[in-house]
LOMARKE-490849 format. One line per 2 residues: number of its first residue (from 1); for each residue x, y, z negated of C-alpha. Coordinates in nm, 3 decimals, always signed. Layout:
N
NUM) X:Y:Z ~ ...
***
This chain:
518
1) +1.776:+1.772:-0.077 ~ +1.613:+1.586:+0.188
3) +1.504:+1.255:+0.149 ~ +1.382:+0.977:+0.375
5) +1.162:+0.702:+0.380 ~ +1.286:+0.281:+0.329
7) +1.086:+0.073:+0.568 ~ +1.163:-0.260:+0.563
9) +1.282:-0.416:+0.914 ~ +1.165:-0.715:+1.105
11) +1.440:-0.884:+0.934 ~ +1.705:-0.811:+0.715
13) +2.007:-0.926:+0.557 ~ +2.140:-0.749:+0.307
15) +2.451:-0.864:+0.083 ~ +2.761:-0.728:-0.155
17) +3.105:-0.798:-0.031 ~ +3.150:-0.852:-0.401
19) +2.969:-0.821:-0.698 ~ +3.154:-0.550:-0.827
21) +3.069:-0.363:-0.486 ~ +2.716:-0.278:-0.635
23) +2.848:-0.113:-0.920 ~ +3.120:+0.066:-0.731
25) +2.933:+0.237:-0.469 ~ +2.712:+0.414:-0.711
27) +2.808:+0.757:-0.684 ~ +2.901:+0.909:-1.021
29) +2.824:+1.290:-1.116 ~ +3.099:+1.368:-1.381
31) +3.404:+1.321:-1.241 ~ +3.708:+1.120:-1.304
33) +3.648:+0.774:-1.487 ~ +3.990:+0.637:-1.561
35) +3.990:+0.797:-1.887 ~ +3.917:+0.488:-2.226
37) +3.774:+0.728:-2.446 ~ +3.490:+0.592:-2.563
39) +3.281:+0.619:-2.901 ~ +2.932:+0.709:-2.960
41) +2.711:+0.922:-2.718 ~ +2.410:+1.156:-2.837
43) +2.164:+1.221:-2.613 ~ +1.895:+1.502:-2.691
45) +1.522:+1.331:-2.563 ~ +1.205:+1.558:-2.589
47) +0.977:+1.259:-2.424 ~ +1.002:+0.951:-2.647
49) +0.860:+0.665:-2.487 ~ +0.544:+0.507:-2.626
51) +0.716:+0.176:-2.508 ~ +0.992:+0.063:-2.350
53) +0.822:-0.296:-2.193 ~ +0.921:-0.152:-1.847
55) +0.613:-0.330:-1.735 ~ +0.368:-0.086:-1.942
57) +0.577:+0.192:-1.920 ~ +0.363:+0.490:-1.781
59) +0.590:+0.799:-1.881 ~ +0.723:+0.794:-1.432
61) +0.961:+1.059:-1.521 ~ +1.110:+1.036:-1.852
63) +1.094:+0.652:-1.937 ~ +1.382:+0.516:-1.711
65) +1.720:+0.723:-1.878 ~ +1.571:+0.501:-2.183
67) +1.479:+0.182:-1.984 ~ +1.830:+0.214:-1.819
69) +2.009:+0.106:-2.115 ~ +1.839:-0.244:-2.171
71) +1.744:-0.346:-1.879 ~ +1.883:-0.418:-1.514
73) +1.676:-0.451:-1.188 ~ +1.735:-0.708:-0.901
75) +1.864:-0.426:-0.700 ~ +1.989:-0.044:-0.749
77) +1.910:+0.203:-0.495 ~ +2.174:+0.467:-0.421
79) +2.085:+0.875:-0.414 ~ +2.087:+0.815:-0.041
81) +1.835:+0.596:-0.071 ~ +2.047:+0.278:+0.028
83) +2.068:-0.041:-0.159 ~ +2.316:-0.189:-0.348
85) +2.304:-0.546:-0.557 ~ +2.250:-0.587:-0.924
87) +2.064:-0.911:-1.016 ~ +2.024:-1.052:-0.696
89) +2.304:-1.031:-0.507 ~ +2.136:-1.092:-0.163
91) +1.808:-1.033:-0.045 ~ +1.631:-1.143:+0.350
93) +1.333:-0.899:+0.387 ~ +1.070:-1.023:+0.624
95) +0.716:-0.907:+0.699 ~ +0.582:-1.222:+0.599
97) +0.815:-1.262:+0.274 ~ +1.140:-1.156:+0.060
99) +1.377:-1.438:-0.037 ~ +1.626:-1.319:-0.323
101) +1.946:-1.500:-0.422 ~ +2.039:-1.388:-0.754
103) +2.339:-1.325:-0.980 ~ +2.504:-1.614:-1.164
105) +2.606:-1.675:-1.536 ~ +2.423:-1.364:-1.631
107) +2.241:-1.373:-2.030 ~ +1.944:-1.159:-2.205
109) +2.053:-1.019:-2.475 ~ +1.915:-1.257:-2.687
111) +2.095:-1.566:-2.509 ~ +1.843:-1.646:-2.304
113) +1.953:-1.786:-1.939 ~ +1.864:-1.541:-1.616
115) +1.753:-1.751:-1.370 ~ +1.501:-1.756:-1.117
117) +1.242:-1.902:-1.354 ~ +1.309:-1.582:-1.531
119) +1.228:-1.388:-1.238 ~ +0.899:-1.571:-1.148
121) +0.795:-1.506:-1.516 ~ +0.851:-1.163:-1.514
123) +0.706:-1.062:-1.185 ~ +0.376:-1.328:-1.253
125) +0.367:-1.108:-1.605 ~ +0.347:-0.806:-1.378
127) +0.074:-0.931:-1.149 ~ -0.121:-1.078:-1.442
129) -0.431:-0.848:-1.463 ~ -0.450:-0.946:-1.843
131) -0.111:-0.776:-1.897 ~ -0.237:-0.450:-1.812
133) +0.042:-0.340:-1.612 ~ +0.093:-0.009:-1.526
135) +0.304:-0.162:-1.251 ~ +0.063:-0.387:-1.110
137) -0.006:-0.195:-0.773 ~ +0.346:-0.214:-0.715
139) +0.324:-0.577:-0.633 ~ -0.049:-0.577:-0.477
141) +0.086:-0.690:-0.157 ~ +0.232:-0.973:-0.336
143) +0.060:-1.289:-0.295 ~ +0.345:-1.527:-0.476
145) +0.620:-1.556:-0.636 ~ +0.802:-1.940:-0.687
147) +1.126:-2.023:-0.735 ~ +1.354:-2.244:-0.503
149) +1.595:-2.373:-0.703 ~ +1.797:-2.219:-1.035
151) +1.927:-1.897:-0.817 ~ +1.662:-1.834:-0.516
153) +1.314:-1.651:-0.581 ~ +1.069:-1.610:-0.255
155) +0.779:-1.357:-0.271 ~ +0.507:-1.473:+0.006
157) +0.370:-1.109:+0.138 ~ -0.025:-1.061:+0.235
159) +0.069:-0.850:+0.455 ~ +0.428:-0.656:+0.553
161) +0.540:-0.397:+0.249 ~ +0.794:-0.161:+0.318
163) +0.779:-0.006:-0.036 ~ +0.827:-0.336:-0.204
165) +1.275:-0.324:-0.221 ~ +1.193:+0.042:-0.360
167) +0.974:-0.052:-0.664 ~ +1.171:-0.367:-0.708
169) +1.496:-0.122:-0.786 ~ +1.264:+0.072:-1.040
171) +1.086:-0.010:-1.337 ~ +0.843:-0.353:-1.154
173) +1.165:-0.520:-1.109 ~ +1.307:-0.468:-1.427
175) +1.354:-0.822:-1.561 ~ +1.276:-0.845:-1.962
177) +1.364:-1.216:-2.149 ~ +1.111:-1.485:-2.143
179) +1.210:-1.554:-2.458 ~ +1.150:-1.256:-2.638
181) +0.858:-1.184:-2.472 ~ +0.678:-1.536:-2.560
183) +0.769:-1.506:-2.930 ~ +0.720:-1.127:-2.992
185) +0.464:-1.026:-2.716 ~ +0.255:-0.734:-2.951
187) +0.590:-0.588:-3.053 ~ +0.816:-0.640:-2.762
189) +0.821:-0.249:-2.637 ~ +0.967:-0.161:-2.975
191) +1.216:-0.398:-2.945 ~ +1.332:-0.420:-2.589
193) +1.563:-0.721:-2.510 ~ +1.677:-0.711:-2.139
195) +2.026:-0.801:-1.939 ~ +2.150:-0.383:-1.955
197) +2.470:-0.257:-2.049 ~ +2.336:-0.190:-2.420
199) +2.144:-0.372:-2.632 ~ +1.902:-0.257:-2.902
201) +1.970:-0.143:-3.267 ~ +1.695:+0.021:-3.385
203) +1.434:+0.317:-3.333 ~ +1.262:+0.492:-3.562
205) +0.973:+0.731:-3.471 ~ +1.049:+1.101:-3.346
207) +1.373:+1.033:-3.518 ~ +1.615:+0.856:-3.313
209) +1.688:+0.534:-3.111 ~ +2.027:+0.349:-3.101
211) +2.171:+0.118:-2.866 ~ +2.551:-0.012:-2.897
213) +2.736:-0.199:-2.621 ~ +2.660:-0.467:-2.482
215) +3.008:-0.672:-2.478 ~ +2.857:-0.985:-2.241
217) +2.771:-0.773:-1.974 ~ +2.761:-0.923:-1.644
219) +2.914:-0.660:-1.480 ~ +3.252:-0.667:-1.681
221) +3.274:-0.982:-1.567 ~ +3.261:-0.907:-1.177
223) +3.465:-0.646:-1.199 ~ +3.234:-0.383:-1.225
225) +3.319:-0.258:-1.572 ~ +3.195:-0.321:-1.892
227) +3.025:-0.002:-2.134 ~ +3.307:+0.170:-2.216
229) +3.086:+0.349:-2.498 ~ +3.061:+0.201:-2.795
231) +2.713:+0.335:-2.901 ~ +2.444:+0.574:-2.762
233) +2.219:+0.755:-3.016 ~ +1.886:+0.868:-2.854
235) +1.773:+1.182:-3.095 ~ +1.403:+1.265:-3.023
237) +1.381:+1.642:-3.018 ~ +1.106:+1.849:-2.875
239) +1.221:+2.216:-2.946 ~ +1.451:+2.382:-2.666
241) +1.607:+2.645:-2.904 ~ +1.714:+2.302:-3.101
243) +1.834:+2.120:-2.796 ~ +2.028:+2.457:-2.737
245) +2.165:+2.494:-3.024 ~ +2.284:+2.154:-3.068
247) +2.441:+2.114:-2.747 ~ +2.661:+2.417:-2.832
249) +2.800:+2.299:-3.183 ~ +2.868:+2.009:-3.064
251) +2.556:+1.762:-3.192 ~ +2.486:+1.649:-2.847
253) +2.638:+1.550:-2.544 ~ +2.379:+1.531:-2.322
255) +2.015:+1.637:-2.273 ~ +1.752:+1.550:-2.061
257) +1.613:+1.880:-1.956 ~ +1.602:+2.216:-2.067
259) +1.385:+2.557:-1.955 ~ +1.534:+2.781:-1.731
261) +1.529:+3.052:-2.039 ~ +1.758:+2.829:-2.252
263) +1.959:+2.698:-2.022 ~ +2.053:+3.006:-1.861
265) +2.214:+3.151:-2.189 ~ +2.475:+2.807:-2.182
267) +2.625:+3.022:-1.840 ~ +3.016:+3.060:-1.938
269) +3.030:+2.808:-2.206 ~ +3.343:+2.592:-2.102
271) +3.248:+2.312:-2.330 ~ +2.931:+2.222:-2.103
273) +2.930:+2.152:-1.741 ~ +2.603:+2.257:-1.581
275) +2.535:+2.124:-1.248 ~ +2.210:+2.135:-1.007
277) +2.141:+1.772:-0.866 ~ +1.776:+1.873:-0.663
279) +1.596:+1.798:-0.951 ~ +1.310:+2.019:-0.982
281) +1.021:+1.992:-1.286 ~ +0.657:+2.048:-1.121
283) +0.428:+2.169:-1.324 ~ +0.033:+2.110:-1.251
285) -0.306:+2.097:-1.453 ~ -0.517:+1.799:-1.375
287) -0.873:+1.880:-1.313 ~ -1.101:+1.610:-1.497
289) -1.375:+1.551:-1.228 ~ -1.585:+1.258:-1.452
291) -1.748:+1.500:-1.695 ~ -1.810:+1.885:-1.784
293) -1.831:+2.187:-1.570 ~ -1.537:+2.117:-1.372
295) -1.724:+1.778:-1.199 ~ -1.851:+2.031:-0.964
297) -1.612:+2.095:-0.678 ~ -1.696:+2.493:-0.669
299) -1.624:+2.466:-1.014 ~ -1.241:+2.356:-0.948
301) -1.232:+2.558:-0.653 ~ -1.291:+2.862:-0.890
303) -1.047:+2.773:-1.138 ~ -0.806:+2.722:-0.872
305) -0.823:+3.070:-0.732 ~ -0.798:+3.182:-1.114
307) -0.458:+3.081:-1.163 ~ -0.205:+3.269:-1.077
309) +0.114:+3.009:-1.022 ~ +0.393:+3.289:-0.966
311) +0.333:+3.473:-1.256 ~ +0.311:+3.146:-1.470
313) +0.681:+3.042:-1.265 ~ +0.798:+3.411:-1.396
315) +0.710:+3.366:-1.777 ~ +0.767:+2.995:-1.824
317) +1.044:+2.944:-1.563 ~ +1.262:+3.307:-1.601
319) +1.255:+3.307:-1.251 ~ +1.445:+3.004:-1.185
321) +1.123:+2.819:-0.987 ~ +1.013:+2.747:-0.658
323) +0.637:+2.782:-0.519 ~ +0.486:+2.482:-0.322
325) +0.123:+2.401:-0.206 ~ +0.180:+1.998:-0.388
327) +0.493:+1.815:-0.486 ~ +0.651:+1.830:-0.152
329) +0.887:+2.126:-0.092 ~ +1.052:+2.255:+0.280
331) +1.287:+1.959:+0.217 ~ +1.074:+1.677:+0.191
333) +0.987:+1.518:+0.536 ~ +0.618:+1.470:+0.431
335) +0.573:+1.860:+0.356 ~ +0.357:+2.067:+0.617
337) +0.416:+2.470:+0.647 ~ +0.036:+2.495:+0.726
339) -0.071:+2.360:+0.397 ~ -0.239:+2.619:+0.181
341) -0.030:+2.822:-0.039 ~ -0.201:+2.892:-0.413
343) -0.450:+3.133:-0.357 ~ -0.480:+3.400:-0.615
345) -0.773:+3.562:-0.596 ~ -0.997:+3.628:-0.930
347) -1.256:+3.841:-0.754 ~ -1.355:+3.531:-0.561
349) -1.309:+3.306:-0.868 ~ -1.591:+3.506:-1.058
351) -1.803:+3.506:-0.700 ~ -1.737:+3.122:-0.647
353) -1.880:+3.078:-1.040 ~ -2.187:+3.225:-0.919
355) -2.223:+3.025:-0.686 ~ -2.193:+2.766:-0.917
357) -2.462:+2.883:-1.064 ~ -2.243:+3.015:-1.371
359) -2.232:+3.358:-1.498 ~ -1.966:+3.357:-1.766
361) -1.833:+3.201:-2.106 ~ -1.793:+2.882:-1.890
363) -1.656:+2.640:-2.183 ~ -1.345:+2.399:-2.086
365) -1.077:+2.268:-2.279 ~ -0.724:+2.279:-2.167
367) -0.504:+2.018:-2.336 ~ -0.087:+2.077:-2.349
369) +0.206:+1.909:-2.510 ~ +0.369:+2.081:-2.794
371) +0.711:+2.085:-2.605 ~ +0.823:+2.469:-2.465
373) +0.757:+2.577:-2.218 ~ +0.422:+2.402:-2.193
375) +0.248:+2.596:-2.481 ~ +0.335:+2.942:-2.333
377) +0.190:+2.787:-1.952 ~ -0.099:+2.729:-2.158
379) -0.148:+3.051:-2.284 ~ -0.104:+3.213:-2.013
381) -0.406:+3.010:-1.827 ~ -0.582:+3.034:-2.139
383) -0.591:+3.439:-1.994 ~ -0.622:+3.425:-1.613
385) -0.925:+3.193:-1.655 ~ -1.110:+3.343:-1.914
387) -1.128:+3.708:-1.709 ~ -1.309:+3.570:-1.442
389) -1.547:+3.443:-1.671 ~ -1.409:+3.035:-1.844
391) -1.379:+3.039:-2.189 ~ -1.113:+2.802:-2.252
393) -0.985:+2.639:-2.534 ~ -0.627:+2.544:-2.570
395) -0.550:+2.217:-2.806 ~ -0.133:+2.148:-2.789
397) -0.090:+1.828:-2.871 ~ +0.233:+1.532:-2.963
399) +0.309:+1.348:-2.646 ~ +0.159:+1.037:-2.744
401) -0.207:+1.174:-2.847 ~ -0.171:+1.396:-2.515
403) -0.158:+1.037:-2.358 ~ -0.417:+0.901:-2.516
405) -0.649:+1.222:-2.442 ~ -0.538:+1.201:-2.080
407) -0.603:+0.817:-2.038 ~ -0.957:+0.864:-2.194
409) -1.035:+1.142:-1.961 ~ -1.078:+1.318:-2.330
411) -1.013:+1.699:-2.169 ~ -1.139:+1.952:-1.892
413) -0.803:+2.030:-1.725 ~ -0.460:+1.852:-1.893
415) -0.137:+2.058:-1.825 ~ +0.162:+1.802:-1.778
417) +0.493:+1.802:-1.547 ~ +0.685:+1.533:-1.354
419) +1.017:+1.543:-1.175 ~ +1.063:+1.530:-0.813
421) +1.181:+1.427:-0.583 ~ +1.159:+1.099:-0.552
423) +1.244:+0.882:-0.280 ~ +0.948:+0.784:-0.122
425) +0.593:+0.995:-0.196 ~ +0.415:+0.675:-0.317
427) +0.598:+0.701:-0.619 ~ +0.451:+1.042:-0.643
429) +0.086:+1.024:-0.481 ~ -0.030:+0.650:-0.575
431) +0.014:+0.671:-0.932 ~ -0.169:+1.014:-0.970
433) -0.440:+1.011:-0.690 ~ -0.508:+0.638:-0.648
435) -0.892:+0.499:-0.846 ~ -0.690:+0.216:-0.948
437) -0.358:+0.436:-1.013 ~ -0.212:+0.434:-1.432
439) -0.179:+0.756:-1.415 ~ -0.495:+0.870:-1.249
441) -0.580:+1.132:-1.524 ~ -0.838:+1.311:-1.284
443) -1.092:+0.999:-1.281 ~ -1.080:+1.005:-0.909
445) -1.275:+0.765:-0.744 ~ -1.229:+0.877:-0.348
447) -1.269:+0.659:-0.141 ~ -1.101:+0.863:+0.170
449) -0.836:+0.902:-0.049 ~ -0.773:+0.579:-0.126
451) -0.784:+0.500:+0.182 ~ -0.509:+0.730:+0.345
453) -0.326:+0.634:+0.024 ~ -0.324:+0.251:+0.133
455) -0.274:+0.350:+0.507 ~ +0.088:+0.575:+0.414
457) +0.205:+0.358:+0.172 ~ +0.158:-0.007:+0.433
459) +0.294:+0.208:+0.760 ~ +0.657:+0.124:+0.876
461) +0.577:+0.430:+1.136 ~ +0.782:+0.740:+1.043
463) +0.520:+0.967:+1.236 ~ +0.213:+0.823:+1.084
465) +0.325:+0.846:+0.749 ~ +0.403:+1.189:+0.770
467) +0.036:+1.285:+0.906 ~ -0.133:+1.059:+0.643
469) +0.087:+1.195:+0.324 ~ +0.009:+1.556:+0.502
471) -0.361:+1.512:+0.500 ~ -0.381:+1.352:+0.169
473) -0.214:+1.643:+0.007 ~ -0.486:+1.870:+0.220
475) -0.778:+1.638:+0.081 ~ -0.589:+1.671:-0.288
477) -0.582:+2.090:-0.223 ~ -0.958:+2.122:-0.096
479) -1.150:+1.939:-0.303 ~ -0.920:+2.107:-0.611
481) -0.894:+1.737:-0.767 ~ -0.513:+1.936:-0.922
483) -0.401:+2.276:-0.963 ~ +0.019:+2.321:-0.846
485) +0.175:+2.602:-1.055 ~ +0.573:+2.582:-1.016
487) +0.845:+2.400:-1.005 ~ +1.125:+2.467:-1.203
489) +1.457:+2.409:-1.171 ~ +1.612:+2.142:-1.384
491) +1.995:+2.125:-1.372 ~ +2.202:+1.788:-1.527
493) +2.322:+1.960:-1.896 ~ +2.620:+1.783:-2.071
495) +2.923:+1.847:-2.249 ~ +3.241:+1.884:-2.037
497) +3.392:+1.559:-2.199 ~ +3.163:+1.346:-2.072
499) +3.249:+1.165:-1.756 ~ +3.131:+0.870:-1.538
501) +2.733:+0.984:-1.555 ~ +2.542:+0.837:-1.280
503) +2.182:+0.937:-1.174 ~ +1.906:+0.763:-1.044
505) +1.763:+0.894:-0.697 ~ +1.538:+1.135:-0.918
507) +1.825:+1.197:-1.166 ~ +1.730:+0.967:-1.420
509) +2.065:+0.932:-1.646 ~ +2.275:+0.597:-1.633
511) +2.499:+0.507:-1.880 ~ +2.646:+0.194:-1.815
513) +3.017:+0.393:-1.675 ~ +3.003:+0.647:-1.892
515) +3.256:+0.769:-2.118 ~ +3.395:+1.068:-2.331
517) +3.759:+1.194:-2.250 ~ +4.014:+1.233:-2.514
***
């Protein structure tokens, strides 16, 4: 799948015919929709959230199927990469500001008017450093937001932002009630209250989360379509074999991923349609350059050239993977064929420890989620490193302490996995790479890098974007700051009843049209 860069224009109009136009132009993935079968939906979920307060969600590639249900954005961006209306139904993008009209007699969930006040609250929450946003550097080119009357919300620009439309269809503009979040601000991300298609029941911990229609949804009254399923049950499990196993007797309708070695034993089964929609799963270990051996650069460089990424692809993928130097593959317009490829090479791992002034028995700990295949990838580098001479330790942990060991810089090297593609590498490089980025596990503090990082994402120049993105993915490669091991392929998995599925541009789920045939 190729995918291009949004830059805004000059100036730009952008409207819907109709309000029912935004919904209608989404493109659905499961076929016919004319079907009224409806009911409840089970979902099998191996990442559940630590929130879902889209403004402190930090789980990029997981969080959003979940977010999708409660909450809208002021736009939706298509799988083209397009846009198409949601809660504002018009937008004028300048370099100097963006002007948004918005939707009319839409509700929270809990009653509460959306309005442009509503907008201005949410977006100021955002910006507010004492929020702690993990969304914050979406909207650092943001030097306003007012509103100009009940329907009309102008953000004044520092200086022009071509990613700003993108993060505004993601989680930074996902618009959460005042209301609820002035009278239940320490407990709001267990009890989400947006303008979605589905509104909250409950959720209890690594059991289940349950959302049932929401019957006051804007869109039903534009002529988009309201839910047409009653309820969607969330089940938190983190075993494949279960996820299987349940998908085949009928327990679940949908998953969000699966390994290549489970997945590949659902071939034939005419109850479950299997399709591949460019998602891939990239797998990487995050070097932790603030403490321990691995603060020294020939450290990393020697752990890098003990890894072996194709054999890990072989035993944790079943051969279903692709190799690439970083996230981008031959598809992606930022990717570069003279990039380095992995290097394998343990001989020169044990001679670049020398240099290093190690000899052997080099202790680091190597942190992993208890989720397969992650334990097995751990293993695995648990053996290529310690024969040229580490003497690492492997702690698999929940999801949620693995966060809080990551965001601590508690570890040596953390293995973890996101989902590409997504539309525009900022979404990929910022949040990882960037000093000031949520998810900078690493501890990186490069300047250079920040600095190409700032000059890619501000640049409305195809060209220059391209040789900034290529040479920060060179820096990220030779100073070893992450090691790339595989991507694996990671089809859409669902039963053949359900229809009307939409994905996100990186194949996030979205309920909203979805229903099950009779």
């Amino acid at each position: 799948m190729t995918l291009l860069p949004y830059a805004l224009p000059r100036r730009s109009v952008l409207a819907a015919a109709a309000g029912s136009a935004a919904v209608a132009t989404l493109p659905a993935c499961g076929g016919a929709t004319s079907s009224s079968g409806d009911g409840t939906l089970t979902a099998g979920f191996d990442n559940e959230p630590v929130t879902l307060d889209p403004a402190l969600s930090a789980a990029i590639s997981s969080d959003r199927n979940i977010l999708n249900l409660f909450y809208d954005s002021l736009l939706r961006q298509r799988r083209d990469g397009s846009f198409a209306p949601a809660l504002a139904t018009r937008w004028e993008a300048e370099d100097s500001a963006v002007t948004f009209t918005l939707r009319k007699d839409v509700t929270f969930h809990d009653g509460t008017r959306f309005d442009a006040d509503a907008v201005v609250f949410n977006l100021k929450r955002v910006m507010d450093p004492g929020t702690h946003s993990t969304k914050a550097a979406a909207l650092a080119k943001v030097a306003s937001v007012e509103a100009r009357g009940p329907r009309t919300v102008r953000l004044a620009l520092k200086e022009p932002d071509p990613l700003l439309l993108i993060q505004l269809a993601h989680e930074t503009g996902m618009m959460a009630s005042p209301t609820a979040l002035r009278e239940n601000p320490g407990d709001f991300g267990r009890h989400p209250v947006g303008t979605g298609p589905f509104t909250f029941r409950e959720w209890r911990s690594k059991v289940q989360l349950t959302a049932e229609r929401n019957t006051s949804y804007w869109a039903g009254k534009t002529g988009g379509g309201a839910p047409k399923l009653e309820k969607v049950v969330v089940r938190f499990m983190t075993e494949a074999k279960v996820l299987r196993a349940e998908l085949t007797t009928g327990g679940l309708h949908l998953v969000r991923t699966l390994p290549p070695e489970e997945y590949k034993q659902l071939a034939g089964d005419g109850q479950l349609t299997i399709e591949d929609a460019g998602v891939r799963r990239s797998y990487y270990t995050a070097l932790n350059v603030t403490r321990g051996p691995l603060k020294d650069p020939l450290v990393r460089e020697a752990f890098a050239l003990a890894v072996d990424p194709r054999a890990v692809g072989k035993a944790a993928a079943a051969g279903e993977f692709d190799i690439a130097p970083s996230f981008a593959t031959s598809g992606d317009w930022f990717y570069d064929g003279s990039l380095p490829a992995p290097a394998y090479d343990p001989d020169r791992a044990r001679s670049t420890l020398r240099r290093a002034g190690l000899g052997g028995n080099v202790p680091i700990t190597i942190v992993a989620r208890r989720r397969a295949p992650d334990p097995t990838i751990a293993e695995l580098l648990q053996s290529q490193l310690s024969e040229v001479g580490f003497a690492p330790e492997v702690e698999v942990l929940e999801f949620q302490t693995l966060l809080q060991r990551l965001q601590k810089q508690d570890f040596d090297a953390g293995l973890l996995v996101i989902d590409v593609p997504r539309l525009d590498p900022s979404l990929t490089f910022d949040p990882y790479f960037a000093s000031d980025g949520p998810n900078n596990w690493s501890g990186l503090d490069d300047r250079v890098l920040d600095a190409r990082l700032d000059e890619a994402a501000g640049s409305t120049d195809q060209a220059a974007r391209t040789r900034a993105y290529v040479d920060i993915q060179r820096r990220i490669l030779a100073q070893h700051y992450w090691v790339f091991l595989h991507q694996a392929k990671s089809p859409l998995i669902h039963s053949a009843d359900l229809k009307g599925l939409e994905l996100d541009i990186d194949g996030q789920w979205r309920l909203a049209h979805a229903h099950l045939a009779a």
